[in-house]
C-alpha positions in Angstrom: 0.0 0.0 0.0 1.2 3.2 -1.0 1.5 5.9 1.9 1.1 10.0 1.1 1.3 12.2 3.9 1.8 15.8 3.8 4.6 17.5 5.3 4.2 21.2 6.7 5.8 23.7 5.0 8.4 24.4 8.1 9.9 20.9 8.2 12.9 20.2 6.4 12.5 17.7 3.9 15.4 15.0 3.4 17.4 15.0 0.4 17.9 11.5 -0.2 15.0 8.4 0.0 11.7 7.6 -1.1 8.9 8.6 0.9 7.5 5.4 1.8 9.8 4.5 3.7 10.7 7.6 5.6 7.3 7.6 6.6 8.0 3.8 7.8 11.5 4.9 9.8 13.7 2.7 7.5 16.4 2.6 5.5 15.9 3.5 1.6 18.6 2.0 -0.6 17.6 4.7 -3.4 17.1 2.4 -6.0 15.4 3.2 -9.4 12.9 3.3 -10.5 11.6 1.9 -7.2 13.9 1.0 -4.2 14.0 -2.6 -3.6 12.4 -2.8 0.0 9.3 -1.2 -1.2 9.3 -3.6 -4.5 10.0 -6.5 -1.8 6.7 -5.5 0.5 4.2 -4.7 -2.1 4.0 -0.8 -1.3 4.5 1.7 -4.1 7.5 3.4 -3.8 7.3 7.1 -4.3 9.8 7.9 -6.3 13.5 8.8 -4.2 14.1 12.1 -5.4 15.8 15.4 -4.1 14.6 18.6 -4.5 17.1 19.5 -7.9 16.2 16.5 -9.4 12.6 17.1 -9.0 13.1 20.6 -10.8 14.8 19.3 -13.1 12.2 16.2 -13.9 9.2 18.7 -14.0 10.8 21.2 -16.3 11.7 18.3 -19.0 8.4 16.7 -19.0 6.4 20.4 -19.0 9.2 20.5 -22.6 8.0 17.0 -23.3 4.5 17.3 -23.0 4.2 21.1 -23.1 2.1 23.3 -20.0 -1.4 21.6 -20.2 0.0 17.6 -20.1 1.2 18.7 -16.5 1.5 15.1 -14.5 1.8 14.6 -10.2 5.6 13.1 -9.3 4.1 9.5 -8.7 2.6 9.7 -12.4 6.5 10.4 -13.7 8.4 8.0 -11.5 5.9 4.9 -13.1 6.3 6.2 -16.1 10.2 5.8 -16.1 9.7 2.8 -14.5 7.6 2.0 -17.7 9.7 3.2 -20.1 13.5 2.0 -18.1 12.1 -1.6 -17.1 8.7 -2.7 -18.6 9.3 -1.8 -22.3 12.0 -4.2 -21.9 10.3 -6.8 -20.3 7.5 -6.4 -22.8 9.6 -6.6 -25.5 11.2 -10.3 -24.5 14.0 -11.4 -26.4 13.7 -9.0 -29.0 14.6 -6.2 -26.3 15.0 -3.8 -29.6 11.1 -3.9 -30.6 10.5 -0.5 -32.3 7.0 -0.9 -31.3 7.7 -1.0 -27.9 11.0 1.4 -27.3 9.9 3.9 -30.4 6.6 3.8 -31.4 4.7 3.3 -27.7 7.4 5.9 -26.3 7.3 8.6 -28.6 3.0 8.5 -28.9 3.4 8.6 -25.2 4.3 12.3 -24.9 1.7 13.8 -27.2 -1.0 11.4 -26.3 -3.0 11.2 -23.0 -4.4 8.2 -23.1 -1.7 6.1 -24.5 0.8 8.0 -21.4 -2.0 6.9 -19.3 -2.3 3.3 -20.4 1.0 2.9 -20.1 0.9 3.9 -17.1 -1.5 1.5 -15.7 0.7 -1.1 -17.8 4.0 -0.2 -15.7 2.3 -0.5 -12.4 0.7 -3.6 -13.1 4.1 -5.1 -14.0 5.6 -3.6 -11.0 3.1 -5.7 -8.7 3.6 -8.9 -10.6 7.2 -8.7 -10.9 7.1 -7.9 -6.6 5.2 -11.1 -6.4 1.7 -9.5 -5.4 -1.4 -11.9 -6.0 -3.9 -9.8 -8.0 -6.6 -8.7 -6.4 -8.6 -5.9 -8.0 -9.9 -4.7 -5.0 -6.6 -3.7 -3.3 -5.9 -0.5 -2.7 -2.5 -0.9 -3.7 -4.0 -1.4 -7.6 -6.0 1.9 -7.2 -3.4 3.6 -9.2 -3.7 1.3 -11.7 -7.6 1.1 -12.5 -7.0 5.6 -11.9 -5.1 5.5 -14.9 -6.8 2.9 -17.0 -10.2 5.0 -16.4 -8.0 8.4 -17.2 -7.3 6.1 -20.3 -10.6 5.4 -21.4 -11.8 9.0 -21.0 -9.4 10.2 -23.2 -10.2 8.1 -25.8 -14.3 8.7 -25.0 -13.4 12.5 -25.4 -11.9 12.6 -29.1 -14.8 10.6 -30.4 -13.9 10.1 -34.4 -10.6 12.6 -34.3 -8.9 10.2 -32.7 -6.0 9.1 -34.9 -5.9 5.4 -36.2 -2.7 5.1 -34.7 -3.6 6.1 -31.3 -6.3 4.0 -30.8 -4.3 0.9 -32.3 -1.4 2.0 -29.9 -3.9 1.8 -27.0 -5.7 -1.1 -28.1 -2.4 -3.4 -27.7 -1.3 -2.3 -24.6 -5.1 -2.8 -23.1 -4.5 -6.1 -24.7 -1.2 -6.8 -22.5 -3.2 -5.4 -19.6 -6.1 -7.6 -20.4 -3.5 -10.7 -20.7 -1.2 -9.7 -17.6 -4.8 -10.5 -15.7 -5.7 -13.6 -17.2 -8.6 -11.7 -18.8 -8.1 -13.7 -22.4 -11.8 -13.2 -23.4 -11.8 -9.2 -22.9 -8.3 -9.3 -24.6 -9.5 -11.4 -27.4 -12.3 -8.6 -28.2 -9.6 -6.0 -28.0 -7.7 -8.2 -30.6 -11.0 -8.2 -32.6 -11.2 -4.4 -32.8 -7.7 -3.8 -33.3 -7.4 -5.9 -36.3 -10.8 -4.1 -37.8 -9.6 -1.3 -37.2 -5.7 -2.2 -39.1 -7.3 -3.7 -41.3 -9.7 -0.6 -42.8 -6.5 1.7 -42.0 -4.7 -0.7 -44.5 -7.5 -0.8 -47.2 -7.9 3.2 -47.0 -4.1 3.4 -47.8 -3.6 0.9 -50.8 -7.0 2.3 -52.3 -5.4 5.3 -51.9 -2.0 4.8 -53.6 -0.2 5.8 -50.6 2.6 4.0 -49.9 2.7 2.3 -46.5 4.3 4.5 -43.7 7.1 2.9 -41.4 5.0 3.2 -38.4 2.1 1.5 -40.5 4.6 -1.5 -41.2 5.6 -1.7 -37.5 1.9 -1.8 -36.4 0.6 -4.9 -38.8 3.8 -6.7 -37.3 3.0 -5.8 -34.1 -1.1 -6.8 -34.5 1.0 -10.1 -36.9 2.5 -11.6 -33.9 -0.9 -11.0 -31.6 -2.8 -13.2 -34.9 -0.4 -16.1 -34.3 -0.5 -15.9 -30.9 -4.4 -15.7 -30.2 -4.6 -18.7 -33.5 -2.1 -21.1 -30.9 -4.2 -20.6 -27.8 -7.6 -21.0 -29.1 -6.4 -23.6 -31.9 -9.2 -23.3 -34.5 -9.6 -20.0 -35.1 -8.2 -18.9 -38.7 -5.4 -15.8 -38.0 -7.1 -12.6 -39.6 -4.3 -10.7 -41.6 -3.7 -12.6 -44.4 -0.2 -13.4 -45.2 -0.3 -11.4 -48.4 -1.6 -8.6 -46.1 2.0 -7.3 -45.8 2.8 -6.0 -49.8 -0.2 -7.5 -51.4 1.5 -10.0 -53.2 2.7 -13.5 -53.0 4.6 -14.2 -50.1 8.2 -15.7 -50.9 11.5 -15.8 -49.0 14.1 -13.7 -49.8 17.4 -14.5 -51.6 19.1 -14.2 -47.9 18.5 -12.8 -44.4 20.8 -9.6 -43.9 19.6 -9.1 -40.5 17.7 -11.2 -37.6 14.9 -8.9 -38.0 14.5 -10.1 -41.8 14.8 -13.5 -40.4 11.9 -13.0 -38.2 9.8 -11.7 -40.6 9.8 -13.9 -42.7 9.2 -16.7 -40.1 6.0 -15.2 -39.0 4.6 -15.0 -42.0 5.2 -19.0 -42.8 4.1 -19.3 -39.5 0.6 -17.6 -40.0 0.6 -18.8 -43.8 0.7 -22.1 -41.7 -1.8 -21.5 -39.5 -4.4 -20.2 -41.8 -4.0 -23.4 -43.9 -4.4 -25.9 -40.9 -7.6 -23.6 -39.4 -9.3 -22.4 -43.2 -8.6 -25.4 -45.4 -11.2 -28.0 -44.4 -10.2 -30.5 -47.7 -7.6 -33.2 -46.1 -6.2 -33.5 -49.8 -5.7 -29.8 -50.6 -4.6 -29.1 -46.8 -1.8 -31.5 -46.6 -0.9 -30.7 -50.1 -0.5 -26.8 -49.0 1.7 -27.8 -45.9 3.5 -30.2 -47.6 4.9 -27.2 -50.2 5.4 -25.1 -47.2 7.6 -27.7 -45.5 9.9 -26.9 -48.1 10.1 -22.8 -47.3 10.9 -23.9 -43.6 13.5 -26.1 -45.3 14.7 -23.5 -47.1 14.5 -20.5 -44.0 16.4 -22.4 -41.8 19.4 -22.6 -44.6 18.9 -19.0 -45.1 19.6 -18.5 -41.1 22.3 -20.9 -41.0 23.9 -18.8 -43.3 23.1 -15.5 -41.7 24.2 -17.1 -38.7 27.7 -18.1 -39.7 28.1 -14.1 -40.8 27.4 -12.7 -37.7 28.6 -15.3 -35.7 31.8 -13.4 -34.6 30.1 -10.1 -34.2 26.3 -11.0 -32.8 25.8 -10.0 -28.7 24.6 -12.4 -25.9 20.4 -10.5 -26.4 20.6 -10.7 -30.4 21.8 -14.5 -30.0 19.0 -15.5 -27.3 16.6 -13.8 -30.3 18.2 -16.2 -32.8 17.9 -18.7 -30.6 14.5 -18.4 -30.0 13.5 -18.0 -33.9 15.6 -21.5 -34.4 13.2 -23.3 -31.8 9.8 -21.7 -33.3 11.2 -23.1 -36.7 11.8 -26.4 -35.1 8.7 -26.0 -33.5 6.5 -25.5 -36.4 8.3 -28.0 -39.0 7.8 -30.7 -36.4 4.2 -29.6 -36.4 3.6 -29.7 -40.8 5.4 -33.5 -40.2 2.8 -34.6 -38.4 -0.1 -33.2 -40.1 1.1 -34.4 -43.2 2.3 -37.9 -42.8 -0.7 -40.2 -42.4 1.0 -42.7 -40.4 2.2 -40.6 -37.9 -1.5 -39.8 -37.0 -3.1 -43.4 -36.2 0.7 -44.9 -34.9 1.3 -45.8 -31.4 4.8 -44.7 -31.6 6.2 -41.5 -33.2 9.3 -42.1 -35.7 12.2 -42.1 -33.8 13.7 -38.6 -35.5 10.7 -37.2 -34.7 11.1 -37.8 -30.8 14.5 -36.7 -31.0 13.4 -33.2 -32.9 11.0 -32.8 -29.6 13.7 -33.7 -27.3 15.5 -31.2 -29.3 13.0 -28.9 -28.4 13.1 -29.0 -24.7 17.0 -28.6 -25.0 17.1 -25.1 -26.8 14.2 -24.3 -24.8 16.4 -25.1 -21.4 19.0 -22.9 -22.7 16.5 -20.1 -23.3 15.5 -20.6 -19.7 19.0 -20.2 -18.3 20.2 -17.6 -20.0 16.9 -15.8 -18.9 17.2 -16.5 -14.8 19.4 -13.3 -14.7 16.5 -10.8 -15.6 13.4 -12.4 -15.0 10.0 -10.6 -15.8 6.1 -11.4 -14.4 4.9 -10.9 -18.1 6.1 -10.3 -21.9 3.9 -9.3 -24.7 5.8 -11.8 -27.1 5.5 -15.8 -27.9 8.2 -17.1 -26.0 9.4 -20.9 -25.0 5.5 -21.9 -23.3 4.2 -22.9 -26.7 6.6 -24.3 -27.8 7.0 -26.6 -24.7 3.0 -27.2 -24.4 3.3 -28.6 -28.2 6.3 -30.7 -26.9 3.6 -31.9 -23.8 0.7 -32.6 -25.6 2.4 -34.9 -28.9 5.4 -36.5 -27.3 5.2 -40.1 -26.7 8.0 -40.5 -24.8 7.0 -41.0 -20.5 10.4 -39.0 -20.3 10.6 -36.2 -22.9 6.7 -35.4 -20.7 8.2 -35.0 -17.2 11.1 -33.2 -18.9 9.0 -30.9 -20.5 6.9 -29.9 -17.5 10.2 -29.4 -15.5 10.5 -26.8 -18.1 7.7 -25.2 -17.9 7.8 -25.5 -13.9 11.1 -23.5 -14.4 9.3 -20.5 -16.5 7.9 -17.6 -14.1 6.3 -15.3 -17.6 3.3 -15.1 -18.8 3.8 -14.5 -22.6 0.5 -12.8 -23.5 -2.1 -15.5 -23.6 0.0 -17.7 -22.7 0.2 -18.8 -18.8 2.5 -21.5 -17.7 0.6 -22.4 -14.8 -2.3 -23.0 -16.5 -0.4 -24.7 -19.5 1.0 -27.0 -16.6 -2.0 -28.3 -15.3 -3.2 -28.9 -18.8 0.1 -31.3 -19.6 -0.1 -32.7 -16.0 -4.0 -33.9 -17.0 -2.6 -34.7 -20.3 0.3 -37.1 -18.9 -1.8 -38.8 -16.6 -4.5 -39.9 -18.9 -1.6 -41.0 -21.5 -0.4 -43.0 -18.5 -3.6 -44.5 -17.5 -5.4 -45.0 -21.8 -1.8 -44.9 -23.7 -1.1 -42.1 -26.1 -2.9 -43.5 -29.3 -6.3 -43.2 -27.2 -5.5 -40.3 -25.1 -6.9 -37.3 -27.7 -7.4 -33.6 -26.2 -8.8 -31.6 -29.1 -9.3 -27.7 -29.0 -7.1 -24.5 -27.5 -6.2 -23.6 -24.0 -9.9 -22.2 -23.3 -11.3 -25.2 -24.3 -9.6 -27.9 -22.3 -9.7 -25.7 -19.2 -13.4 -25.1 -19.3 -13.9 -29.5 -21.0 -11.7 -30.8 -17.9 -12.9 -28.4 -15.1 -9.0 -26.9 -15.0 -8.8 -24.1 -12.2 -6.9 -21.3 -13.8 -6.6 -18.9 -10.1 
């Protein structure tokens, strides 16, 4: 619980410390954005800053934000705690997202409802990462639901001259603040009206002739990887952008990848190109036909990378290489996936082919590695598919007792939630799932539908 008391004017106030706990007659370490001891006890820390430092804050955010976006000291200590440690945590391994560290930041000082929103966002973190329960009627989250409703009202007051990129700005981080809760249903309808609105933004623009704006390309990437995402964890649901969403034509992979971010790209789109086949293509022929073709560009990607990888093998850092990392196990991931939707036998056989268990063994590995390179900077929540879908795919098709109980060891080990994905509840699914493989055997064990659906079919608490 955060403490405010107000000082009279004759006492002199102490240079150094938070307020919290000066009030509580202990000793601040100083820390920013928050001192550890409040971050350890729950309470909000008030910001530990002396009286020329406080001039100097107010003076760069009245420049910032000009002399009518005038915010209270608590508002700007959680929003540099937003902008030095949740953009970052947000971002996962791909701690240089322009989406998160440009676009988010730089809206942020002419808009107030995305400053607000964000806001809400960096306090919400802050509790999870201090290992507070969620309880919306705390008073410790009274800041937070203050500047989600500031949020709303914001948006309410600029009707239809609210800019498209504004509201698709805000729309993604009430989907993170949705997510963060466990809310996946209101976050799904956020999803919904987010990719409405892209996707008329889009249309107005090609019909148009305009050519599409940077910030335009970073937002249908940004709304790409939510598409993917929300397709995984409810498993039948057809992504909305389609692949050839991007440029309007057909998608292909380029001659080479000259950076990990063209690497990526290109991965996501085979990944919802994917997707959309296995969800929208109800013809068994034509569907395994489609994936068996697009076996071939995963083929081909991960020569691309190897390639790429062997370049910038001498001069790539420790974050860029965890990125890599994690693009090589969604590639595994995914190719180990069109193998078993395309080969018949695999489906109806009691054993999986023996390369086939070692490619989900493989899995866990490069997922453990992920994992430990992680333990020095862990976060409560990440707005990006990480390691836990990979692992539940590993849980759910593996037919080995073994590669199961190493795979929930994993996902025992992993303290994020990666935006609709929660490993607690993704544990409890695969501990149901290996017990009734133990008990039927894994050719009559079947668990059909996404996360939502085997929660609700087999009575799974998710609190």
């Amino acid at each position: 619980m955060s403490l405010v008391v107000k000082r009279r004017k004759s006492r002199p106030r102490t240079k150094t410390g938070c307020f919290t706990c000066r009030i509580r007659r202990i000793k601040c370490d100083e820390g920013r954005p928050s001192c550890n001891k409040c971050l350890i006890s729950g309470r909000i820390c008030d910001a530990p800053i002396d009286e020329d430092e406080e001039s100097l804050q107010n003076h760069n955010w009245h420049f910032a934000f000009g002399s009518n976006f005038e915010k209270s000291a608590r508002e700007q200590r959680c929003f540099h705690y937003f902008r030095d440690r949740t953009t970052s945590a947000l971002s996962g391994y791909n701690i240089h997202s322009r989406f998160w560290h440009n676009i988010v930041l730089q809206i942020s000082h002419s808009s107030p409802a995305i400053f607000h929103a964000a806001l809400a966002l960096g306090s919400l973190q802050e509790h999870l990462e201090a290992g507070l329960t969620f309880e919306p009627r705390h008073k410790s989250y009274r800041f937070l639901y203050q500047q989600i409703n500031k949020a709303i009202r914001d948006l309410c007051s600029q009707g239809k001259s609210l800019p498209v990129q504004v509201a698709l700005v805000c729309c993604v981080l009430f989907i993170c603040l949705e997510n963060a809760q466990g809310n996946y249903e209101a976050a799904l309808n956020h999803l919904q009206s987010g990719l409405n609105m892209l996707e008329e933004w889009c249309n107005q623009s090609s019909s148009g002739m305009k050519a599409a704006t940077d910030e335009q390309d970073i937002l249908v990437q940004t709304f790409c990887k939510l598409d993917i995402q929300a397709t995984t964890f409810l498993d039948n649901r057809p992504p909305r952008i389609h692949v050839n969403s991007f440029n309007g034509s057909p998608f292909s992979i380029p001659p080479s990848f000259q950076t990990l971010e063209d690497a990526r790209i290109a991965l996501e789109r085979m990944e919802m190109r994917a997707l959309y086949i296995l969800t929208s293509v109800h013809e068994l022929y034509s569907r395994e036909k489609l994936l068996q073709g697009l076996q071939d560009c995963f083929s081909l990607w991960e020569d691309k990378f190897e390639s790429l990888s062997l370049l910038e093998k001498s001069s790539i850092g420790r974050n860029r290489l965890k990125l890599g990392v994690l693009l090589k196990l969604h590639q595994k991931t995914m190719s180990v996936m069109l193998k078993l939707k395309t080969d018949p036998l695999m489906k109806h056989a009691a054993h999986l082919d023996s390369s086939l268990e070692a490619e989900l063994s493989n899995i866990n590995s490069v997922a453990r590695l992920l994992i430990a390179s992680s333990a020095s900077s862990p976060s409560a929540f990440t707005a990006e598919t990480g390691i836990v879908a990979p692992l539940y795919f590993v849980a759910m098709h593996t037919r080995s007792t073994y590669t199961r109980n190493e795979t929930i060891e994993l996902l025992s080990a992993c303290n994020c939630k990666e935006g609709f994905w929660d490993p607690e509840i993704v544990i409890k699914i695969a501990k149901m799932a290996a017990s009734a493989h133990d008990e039927k055997g894994m050719y009559e064990a079947r668990f059909p539908g996404g996360i939502p659906d085997l929660v609700k079919a087999h009575e799974i608490l998710t609190a």
